[in-house]
C-alpha positions in Angstrom: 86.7 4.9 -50.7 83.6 6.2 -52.0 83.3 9.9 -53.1 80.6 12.2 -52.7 79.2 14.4 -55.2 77.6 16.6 -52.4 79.1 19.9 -51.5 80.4 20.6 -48.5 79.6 24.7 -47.0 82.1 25.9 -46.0 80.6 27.9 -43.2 77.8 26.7 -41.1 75.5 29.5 -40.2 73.6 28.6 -36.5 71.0 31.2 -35.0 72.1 31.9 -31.3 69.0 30.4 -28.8 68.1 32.5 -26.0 67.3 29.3 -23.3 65.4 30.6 -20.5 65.1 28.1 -17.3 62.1 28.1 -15.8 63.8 30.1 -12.6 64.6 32.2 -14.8 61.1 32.8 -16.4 59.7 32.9 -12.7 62.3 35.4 -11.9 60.9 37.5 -14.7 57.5 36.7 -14.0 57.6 37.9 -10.3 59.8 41.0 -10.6 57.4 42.3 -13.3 54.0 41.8 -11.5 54.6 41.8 -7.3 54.4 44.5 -6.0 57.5 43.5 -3.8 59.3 43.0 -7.3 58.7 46.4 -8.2 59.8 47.9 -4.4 63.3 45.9 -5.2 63.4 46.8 -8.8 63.4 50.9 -7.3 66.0 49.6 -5.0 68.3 47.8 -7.7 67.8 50.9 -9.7 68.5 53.9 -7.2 72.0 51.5 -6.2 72.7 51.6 -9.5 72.7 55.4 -10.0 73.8 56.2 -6.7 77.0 56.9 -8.4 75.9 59.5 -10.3 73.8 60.9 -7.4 76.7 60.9 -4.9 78.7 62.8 -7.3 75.9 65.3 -7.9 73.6 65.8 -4.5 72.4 69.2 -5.1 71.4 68.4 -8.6 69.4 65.5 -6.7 68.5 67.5 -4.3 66.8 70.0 -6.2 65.3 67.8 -8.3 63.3 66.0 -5.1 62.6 69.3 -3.6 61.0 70.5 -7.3 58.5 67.2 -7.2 57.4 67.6 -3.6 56.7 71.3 -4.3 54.3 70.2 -7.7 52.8 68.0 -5.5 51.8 70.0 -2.3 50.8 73.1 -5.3 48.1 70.6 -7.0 47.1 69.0 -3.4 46.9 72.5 -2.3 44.9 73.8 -5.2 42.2 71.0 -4.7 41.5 70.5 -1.4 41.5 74.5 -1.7 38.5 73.6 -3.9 36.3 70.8 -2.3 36.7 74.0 1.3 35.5 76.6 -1.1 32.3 74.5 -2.4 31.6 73.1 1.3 31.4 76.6 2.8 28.9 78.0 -0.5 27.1 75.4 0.2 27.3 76.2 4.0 26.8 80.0 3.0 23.6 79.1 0.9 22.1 77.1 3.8 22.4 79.8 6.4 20.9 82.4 3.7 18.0 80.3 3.1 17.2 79.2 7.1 17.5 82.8 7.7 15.0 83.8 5.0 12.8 81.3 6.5 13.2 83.0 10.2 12.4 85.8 8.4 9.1 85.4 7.1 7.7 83.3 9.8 9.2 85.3 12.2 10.3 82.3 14.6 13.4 81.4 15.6 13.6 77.7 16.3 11.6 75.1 14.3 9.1 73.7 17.7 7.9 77.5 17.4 7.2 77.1 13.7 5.1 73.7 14.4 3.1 76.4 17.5 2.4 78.7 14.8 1.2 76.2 12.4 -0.9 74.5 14.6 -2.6 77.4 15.6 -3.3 78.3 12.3 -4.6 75.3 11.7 -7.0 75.6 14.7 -8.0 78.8 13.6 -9.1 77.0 10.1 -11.0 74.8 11.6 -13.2 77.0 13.3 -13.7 79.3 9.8 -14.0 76.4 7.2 -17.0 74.5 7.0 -16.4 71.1 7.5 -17.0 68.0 5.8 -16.2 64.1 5.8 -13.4 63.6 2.8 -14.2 60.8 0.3 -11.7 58.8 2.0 -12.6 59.4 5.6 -16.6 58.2 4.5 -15.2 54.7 2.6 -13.2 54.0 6.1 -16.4 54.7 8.2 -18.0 52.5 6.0 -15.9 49.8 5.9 -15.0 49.9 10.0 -18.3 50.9 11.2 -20.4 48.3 9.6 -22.9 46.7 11.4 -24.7 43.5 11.0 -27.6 43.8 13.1 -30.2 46.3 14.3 -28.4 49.2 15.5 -29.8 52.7 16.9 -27.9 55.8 16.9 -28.7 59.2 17.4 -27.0 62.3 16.4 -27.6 65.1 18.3 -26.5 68.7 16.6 -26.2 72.3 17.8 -27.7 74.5 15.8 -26.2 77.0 13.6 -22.4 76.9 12.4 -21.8 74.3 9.8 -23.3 71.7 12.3 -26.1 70.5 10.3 -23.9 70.0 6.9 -21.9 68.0 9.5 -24.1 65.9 10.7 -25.6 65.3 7.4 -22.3 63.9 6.4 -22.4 61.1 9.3 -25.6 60.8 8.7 -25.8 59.5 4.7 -22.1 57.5 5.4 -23.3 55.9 9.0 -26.7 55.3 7.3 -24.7 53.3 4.2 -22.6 51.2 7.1 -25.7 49.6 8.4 -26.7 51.6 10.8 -30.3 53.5 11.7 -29.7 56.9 12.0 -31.8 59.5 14.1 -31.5 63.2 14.3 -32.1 65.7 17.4 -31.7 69.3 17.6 -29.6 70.9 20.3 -29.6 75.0 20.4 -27.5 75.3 23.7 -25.5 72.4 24.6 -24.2 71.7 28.3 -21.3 71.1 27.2 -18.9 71.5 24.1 -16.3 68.8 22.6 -12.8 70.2 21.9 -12.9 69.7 18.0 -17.2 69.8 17.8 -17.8 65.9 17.8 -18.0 63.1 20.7 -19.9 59.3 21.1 -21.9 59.8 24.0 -22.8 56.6 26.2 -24.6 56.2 29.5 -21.9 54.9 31.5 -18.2 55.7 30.7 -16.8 52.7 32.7 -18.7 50.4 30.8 -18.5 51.3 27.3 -21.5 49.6 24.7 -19.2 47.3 22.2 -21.3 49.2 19.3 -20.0 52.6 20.9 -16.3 51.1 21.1 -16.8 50.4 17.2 -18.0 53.6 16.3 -15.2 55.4 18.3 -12.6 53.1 16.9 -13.8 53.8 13.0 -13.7 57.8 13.8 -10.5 57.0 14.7 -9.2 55.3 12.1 -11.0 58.0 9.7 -8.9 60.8 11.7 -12.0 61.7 12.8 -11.1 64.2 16.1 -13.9 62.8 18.5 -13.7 62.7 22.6 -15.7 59.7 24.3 -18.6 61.6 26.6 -21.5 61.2 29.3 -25.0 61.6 28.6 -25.3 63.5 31.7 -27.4 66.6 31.0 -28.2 65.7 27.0 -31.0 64.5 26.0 -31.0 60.8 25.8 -32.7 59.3 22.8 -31.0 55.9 22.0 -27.8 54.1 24.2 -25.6 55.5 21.5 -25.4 59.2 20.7 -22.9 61.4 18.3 -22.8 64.8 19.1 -21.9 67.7 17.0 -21.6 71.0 17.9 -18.8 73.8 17.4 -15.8 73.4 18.6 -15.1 74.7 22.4 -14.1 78.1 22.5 
């Protein structure tokens, strides 16, 4: 028999282990994250204390009625203020189209555009006019021409015709083209806005004509397309400026 010299505890001390089986982990997993696991964990918990509220429904009661009331008040209190800043803003808006009625004295905005067109029509027939910086580099670059081209411009006297003219003149001059001048003091007839290409025949247009007209055009240049008939004809092509038609 062989003897040991080892002691022997007398107590052996072990540490409980918590095993957890993976259905049990995945039990865990999904109560604490779907939202399904959360619906049935409200569930489990109001069976749970449905004890305590069966033996106490008014406390229960009240206590439901109390947290449907906080709710409504702060639901009530701010949609109370998104109405209240809709209808200053609404308020403001009326205030300020009404100041506008006001002080143009119109009523609907087509007979706001009337009055500003006619003021603008009235402008035009006080203010001396001239080709913008911008409307002379479009003529230039649209109504250039390559060969040997003849153009008269024929101009009422008086107004601010002749400054006029001498705008088309120096620009149409620059483009290529040669550039006469002829001195009108009662014209047969007026344009509308004071300026019109004249050709010979109206149903067939000079393709020189059609390339001045088109770079007036593009240079928002207010020009009608008009018979010679009863103007002096110097060249095929003629510009005419003259005041506007009364």
């Amino acid at each position: 028999m062989v003897r040991s010299d080892r002691a022997i505890p007398s107590k052996i001390h072990c540490k409980s282990a918590r095993v957890i089986s993976p259905d049990s982990r995945g039990e865990q997993n999904w109560y604490g994250s779907s939202p399904m696991g959360s619906q049935q964990k409200l569930v489990q918990d109001l069976v749970n204390g449905w004890p305590m509220i069966k033996a106490n429904p008014a406390t229960f009661i009240a206590i439901v009625v109390a947290i449907a009331f906080v709710e409504w008040v702060i639901l009530h209190f701010w949609y109370r203020g998104r109405l209240s800043s809709k209808d200053a803003q609404i308020e403001l808006q009326d205030r300020q189209l009404a100041d506008y009625r006001d002080k143009l004295h119109v009523a609907t905005p087509g007979e706001a555009k009337q009055r500003i067109d006619a003021l603008e029509e009235r402008l035009r027939r006080f203010e001396p006019r001239q080709l913008t910086d911008d409307q002379r580099k479009i003529l230039i670059e649209r109504a250039r021409v390559y060969e040997h081209h003849e153009l008269t411009i024929v101009v009422e006297t008086g107004s601010d015709c002749s400054t006029y003219a001498a705008g088309f003149e120096a620009t149409l001059r620059e483009a290529g083209w040669d550039v006469h001048n002829w001195t009108i003091v009662n014209p047969p007839r007026r344009p509308r806005f004071g300026i019109a290409v004249q050709v010979p025949d109206l149903n067939n247009i000079p393709k020189e004509a059609e390339l001045l007209r088109t770079a007036l055009v593009a240079a928002y240049v207010d020009i009608e397309l008009m018979h010679m008939e009863d103007f002096p004809v110097r060249t095929s092509i003629q510009l005419l400026i003259t005041a506007g038609a009364s």
